[in-house]
N, C-alpha and C positions, 0 to 999 in steps of 0.2 A: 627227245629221250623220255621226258616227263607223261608225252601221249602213250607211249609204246607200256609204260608200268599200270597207268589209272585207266587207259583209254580217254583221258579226258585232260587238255593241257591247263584248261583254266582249275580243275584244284592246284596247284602249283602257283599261280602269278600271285598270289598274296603273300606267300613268304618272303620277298625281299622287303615287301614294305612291312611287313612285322617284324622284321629284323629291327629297321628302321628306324620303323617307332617305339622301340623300346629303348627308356631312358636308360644311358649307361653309365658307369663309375660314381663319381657323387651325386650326380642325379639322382640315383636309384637310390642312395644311402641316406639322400634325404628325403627322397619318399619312404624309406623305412623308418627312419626319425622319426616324421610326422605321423605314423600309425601307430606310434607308441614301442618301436623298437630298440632297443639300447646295447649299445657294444657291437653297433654294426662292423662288419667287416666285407673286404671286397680281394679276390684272389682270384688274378689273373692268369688266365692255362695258354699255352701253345702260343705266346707269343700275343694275346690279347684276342686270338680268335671268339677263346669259349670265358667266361667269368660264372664262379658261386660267389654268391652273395649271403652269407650267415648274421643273423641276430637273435636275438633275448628277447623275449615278453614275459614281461612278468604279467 
């Protein structure tokens, strides 16, 4: 399916594994921590499919 839109299938294979490696739920919130972000919040859509992630810098 992915050949038939780009003509090309490999743009496509790296997205599961960037899904992947994106740190999710408290991971992510404390990767925002440590960048100086405060009042992290994490709100889960559709069942955990999709998440925003919102914070504060001051």
């Amino acid at each position: 399916m992915e050949k038939k839109i780009s003509g090309d299938d490999s743009a496509y294979k790296y997205l599961p594994d960037s899904v992947n490696a994106f740190p999710y739920g408290n991971s992510f919130l404390n990767i925002l921590s440590g960048c100086g972000f405060k009042q992290n919040k994490l709100k889960s859509l559709t069942f955990g499919i999709a998440s925003i992630y919102t914070g504060k810098k001051s």
